[in-house]
N, C-alpha and C positions, 0 to 999 in steps of 0.2 A: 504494500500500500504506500511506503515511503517515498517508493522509486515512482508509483501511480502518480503522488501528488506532486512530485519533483519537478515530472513530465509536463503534467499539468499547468504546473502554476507558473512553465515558459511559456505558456499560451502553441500548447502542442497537443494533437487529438491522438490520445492513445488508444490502440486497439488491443485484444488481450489473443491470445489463440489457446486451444486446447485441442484433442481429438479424442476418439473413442471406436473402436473397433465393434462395427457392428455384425460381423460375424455370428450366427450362432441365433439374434435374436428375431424372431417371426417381422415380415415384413410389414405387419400389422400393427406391431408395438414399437418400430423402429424411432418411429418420430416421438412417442411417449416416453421411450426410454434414450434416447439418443442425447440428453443434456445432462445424463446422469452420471457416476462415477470416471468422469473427463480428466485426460491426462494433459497436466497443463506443459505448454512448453513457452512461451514467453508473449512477451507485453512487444509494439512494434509505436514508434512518436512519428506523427506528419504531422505537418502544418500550413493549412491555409491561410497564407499570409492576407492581411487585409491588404486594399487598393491606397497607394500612397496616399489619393488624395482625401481620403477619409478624415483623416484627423485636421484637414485645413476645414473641411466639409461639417465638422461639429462645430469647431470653433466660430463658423460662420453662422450656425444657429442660434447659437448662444449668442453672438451680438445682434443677433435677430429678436432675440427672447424668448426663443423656440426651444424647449427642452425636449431632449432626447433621450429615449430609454431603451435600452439591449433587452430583447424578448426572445430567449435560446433554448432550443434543448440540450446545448452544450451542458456538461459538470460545472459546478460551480466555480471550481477554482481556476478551470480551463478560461470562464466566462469572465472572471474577476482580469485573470491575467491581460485576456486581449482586450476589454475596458482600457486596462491604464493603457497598455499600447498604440493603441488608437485617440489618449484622449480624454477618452470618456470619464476617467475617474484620475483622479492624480497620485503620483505617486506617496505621499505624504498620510498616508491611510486610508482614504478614501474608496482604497479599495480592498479593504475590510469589509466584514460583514457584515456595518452597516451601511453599504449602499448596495449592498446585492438580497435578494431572497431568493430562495430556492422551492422548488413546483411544493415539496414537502412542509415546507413553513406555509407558503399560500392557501395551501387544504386547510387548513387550523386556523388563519386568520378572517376578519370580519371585513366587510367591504372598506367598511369608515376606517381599520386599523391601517389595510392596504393602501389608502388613499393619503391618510393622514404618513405613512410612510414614504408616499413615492415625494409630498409637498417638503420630507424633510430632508430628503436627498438620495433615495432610493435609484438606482439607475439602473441595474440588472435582476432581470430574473431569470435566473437555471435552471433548468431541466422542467421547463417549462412543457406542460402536454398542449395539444389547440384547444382543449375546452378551456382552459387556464388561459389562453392568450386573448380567448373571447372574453372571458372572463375580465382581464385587465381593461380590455378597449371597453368594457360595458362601463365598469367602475369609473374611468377616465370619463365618459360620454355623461354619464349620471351626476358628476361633479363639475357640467358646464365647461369642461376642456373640449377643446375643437380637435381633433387628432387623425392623424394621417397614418395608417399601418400599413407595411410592407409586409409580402410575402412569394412564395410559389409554389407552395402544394395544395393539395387537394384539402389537405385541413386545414389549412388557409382561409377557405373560403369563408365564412363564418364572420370570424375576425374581420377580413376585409370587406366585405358586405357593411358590418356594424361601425367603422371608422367614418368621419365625414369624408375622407379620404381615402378610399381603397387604392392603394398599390401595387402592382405583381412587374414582377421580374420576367422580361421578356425572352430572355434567353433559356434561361432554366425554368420559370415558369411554367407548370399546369395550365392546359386550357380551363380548366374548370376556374382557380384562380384570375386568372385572366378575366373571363367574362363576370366575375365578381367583383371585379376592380370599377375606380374609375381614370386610372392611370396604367401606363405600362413603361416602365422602363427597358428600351430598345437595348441598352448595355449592362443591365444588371449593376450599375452602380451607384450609389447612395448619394455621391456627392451632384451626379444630374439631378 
């Protein structure tokens, strides 16, 4: 787990591998038993670097007045990382755990806590599911914020429907997404 969060917290997506010989077991129960007693053999780090122009691309919000908040299924720590890298949180603690939540702290919290949280400086949240991200745009929209949400998958849709602003990512983008939008970004980048 050390070397996990190590990986992590350079703003690196790690992947884990294991196998299992499935030999022997009915082809019936392969999928049922097939995550079972796995023989691990190691952890692998890549990294989707962000587009440089991102962090000119926040700072321009912010003298906008526009606040921006990271909504990832990434790990938290993965999430925390590429914030400060980009920007988004500073290095000087801010990207601590009080400016990120995670899908797990969200289940438990009340809307008015979520909201009263993101007004005090909340900017990420981790391992976010789409019902969770609909979830945030509702909360956002109910507190008379005007909000713009990006996306590209089919669980996207939802989310992007409910922002005054739907977003999808042209390139990677779902059609479904897409037609749920009222924007599409041609280059998938944030700073357009």
């Amino acid at each position: 787990r050390k070397l996990y969060n190590g990986m992590s917290a350079e703003a690196l997506r790690v992947l884990a591998f294991a196998y299992r010989d499935l030999a022997g077991i009915p082809k019936g129960k392969q999928l049922e038993e097939g995550e079972k007693s796995l023989t691990w053999v190691g952890m692998m780090a890549m990294i989707d670097p962000p587009r440089a122009d991102v962090g000119r691309a926040i700072a321009e919000c912010r003298d906008l007045g526009i606040s921006v908040i990271m909504i990832t299924g990434d790990y938290e720590v993965t999430a925390r990382a590429i914030a400060k890298n980009i920007g988004l949180t500073s290095a000087e603690g801010e990207a601590t755990a009080q400016v990120a939540i995670s899908g797990k702290e969200l289940e438990k919290m009340s809307d008015k806590e979520v909201y009263r949280r993101i007004k005090s400086g909340v900017c990420v949240f981790a391992r976010i599911a789409p019902e969770q991200k609909l979830r945030i745009a509702a909360i956002l929209k109910k507190n008379k914020q005007v909000i713009a949400m990006t996306g590209d998958g089919v669980n996207d849709a939802p989310a992007l429907k409910k922002a005054d602003i739907g977003v999808a990512m042209g390139i990677i983008g779902t059609d479904v997404s897409k037609e749920a939008s009222d924007m599409i970004l041609l280059d998938d980048n944030f700073a357009s």
